[in-house]
N, C-alpha and C positions, 0 to 999 in steps of 0.2 A: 632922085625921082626916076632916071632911066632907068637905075637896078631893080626898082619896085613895077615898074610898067613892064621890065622883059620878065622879070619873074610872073606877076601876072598871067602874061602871054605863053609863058612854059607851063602856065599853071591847067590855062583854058583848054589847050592844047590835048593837054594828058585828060580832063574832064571829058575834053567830048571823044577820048576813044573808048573811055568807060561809062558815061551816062546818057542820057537824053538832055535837052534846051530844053528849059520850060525858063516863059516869062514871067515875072513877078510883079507883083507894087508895093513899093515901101509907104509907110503911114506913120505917120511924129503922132506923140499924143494931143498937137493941136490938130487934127486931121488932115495935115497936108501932106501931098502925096507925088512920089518919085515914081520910077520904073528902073528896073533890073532885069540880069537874068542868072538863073542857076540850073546848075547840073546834078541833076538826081540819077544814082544807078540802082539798078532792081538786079534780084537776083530770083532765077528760077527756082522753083523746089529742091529737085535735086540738085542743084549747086548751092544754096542753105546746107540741103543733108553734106554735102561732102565737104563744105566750112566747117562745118559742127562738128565733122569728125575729125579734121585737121587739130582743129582748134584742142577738141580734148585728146588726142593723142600726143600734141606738144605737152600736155601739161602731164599726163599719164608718166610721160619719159621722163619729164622734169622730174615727177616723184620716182620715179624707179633708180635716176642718177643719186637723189638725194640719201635714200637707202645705206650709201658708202659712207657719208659724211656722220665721224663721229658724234656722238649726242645729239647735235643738232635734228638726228634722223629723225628722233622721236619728235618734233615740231614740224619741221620742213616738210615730210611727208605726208601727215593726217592734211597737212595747209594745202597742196599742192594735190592731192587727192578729193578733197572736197573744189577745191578752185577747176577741176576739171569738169565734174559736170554742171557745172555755173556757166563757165564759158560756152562748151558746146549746147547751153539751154537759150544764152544770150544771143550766138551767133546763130543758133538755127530760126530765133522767133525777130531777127533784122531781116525784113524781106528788100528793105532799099535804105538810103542814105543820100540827104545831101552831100555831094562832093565840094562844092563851093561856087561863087559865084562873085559878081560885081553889081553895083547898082550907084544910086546915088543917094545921100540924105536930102530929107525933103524941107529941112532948114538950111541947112549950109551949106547945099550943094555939091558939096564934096564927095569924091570918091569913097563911095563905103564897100570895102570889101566884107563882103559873107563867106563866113567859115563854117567849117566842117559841122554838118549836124543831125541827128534822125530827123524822119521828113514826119515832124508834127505842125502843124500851121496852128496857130499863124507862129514862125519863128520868131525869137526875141533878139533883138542886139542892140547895141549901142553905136554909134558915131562918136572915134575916138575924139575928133575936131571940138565941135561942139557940146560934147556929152548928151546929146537926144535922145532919148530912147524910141525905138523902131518897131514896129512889126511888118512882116514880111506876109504876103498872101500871094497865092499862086493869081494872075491878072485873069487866069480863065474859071468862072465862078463853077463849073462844072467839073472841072477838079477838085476844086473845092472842098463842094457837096458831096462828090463822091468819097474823097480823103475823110472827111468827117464822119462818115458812115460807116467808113471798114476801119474807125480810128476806135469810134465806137461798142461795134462789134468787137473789137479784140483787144477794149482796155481788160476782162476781165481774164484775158491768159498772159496776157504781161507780165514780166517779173516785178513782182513788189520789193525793191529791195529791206527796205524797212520794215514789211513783214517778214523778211529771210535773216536780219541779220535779229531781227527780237527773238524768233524760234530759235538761232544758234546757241543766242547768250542763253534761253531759258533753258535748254536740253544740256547743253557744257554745265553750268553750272549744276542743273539737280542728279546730272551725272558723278559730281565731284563725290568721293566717300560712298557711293552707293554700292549696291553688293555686287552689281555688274565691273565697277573698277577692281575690287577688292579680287574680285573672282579670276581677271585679267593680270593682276600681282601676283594671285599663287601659282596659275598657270604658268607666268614666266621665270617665275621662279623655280619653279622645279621642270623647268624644262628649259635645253640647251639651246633650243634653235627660236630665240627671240624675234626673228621675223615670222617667221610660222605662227608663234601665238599672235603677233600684231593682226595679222594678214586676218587669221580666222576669228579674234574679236572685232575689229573693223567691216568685215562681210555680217557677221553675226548683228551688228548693232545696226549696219543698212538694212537688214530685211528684218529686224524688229522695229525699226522707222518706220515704214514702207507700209506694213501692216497695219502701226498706228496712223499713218499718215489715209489710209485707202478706210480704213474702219469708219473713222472720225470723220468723213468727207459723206460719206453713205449716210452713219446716224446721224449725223447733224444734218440731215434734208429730212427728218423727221420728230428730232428731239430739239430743245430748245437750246442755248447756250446755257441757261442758270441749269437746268436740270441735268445736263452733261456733266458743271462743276461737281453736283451732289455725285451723282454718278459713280465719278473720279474718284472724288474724295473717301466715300465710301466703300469701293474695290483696295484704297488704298489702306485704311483701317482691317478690313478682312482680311486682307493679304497680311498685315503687320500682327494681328493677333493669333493668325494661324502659324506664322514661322515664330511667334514666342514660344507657346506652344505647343507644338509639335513634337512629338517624340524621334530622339536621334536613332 
């Protein structure tokens, strides 16, 4: 028990050189209710931007070390290339974070330590003791209020991970066999310098993304979803009947 109370106290230490006290109240699902406190740290704008940049130039290196590593490059790379600006998107849009705190359950009284988390209220945990489940709220309602409001406001630039990893699977896979692949085969095929073609198909497929991605965001504030499919589908038939075709 002494090793876990001095760790504590090393813990709270290091919290309040980095965050602010904010008080809390814990709440069991029968509504009874404890008090805590934890430590939330913010960061300014421009220290987000210079996270963000940190953050993707670790991974930028990552990928550019990976470049040396036989076969593997052709994986490790595009992975560590794409994981780059993820990260610097994640770390720029955390403006704060709980750091941790202590409190109490409001059934068993026990010391409930609170861990590391984004500062969405009400926070969820558990009491290892007991098995309770907890909710966490800031004890000042006017934080609250205001946290709810700018939580609000900016669920809709939050990363969705779930919409980012279904666009992945759906773009990797109708990439598979397409003539953009095939066309990136003969390029590095008849050419020596195999990172040169990666480099200029990978820039090439980001700003055909990019395009698609800024097009799609404009028409679709005008066009319906079904009538986009038709759309689609139908550019996709023209475009197919015209390279049948075509005269070489």
């Amino acid at each position: 028990m002494s090793g876990v109370a001095e760790g504590n106290s090393e813990n709270q230490k290091r919290w309040k050189t980095l965050g602010k006290e904010v008080a809390v109240k814990i709440v069991s699902s029968d509504e009874k209710v404890a008090h805590g406190l934890v430590y939330i740290q913010e960061w300014t704008h421009p220290q987000r931007v210079k996270r963000s940049i940190q953050w993707g130039l670790i991974f930028l290196g990552i990928a550019l070390f990976c470049v040396f590593i036989p076969i593997l490059h052709f994986v490790l790379v595009p992975l560590f290339l794409l994981v780059a600006p993820v990260a610097a998107y994640s770390t720029y849009t955390r403006e704060k974070v709980v750091l941790g705190g202590t409190g109490h359950c409001p059934k068993c009284l026990e010391v409930l330590p609170i861990e590391k988390s984004s500062v969405d209220w009400p926070i969820r945990d558990l009491c290892t003791r007991c098995q309770t489940a907890v909710q966490i709220f800031p004890a000042d309602k006017a934080i609250l209020n205001r946290e709810y409001l700018l939580n609000r406001n900016q669920k809709g630039n939050r990363m969705n991970w779930s919409v980012f990893f279904a666009t992945f699977t759906t773009i990797f896979i109708a990439e598979l066999g397409d003539k953009t692949q095939f066309a990136a085969f003969a390029a590095s095929a008849q050419s020596k310098s195999t990172v040169s073609v990666w480099l200029g198909t990978v820039v090439a497929l980001a700003f055909a993304g990019t395009l698609g991605v800024l097009a799609g965001s404009f028409i679709g504030k005008y066009i319906s979803p079904e009538k986009m499919k038709i759309l689609s589908g139908g550019a996709f038939i023209v475009m197919g009947i015209w390279i049948l075709f075509k005269k070489n």
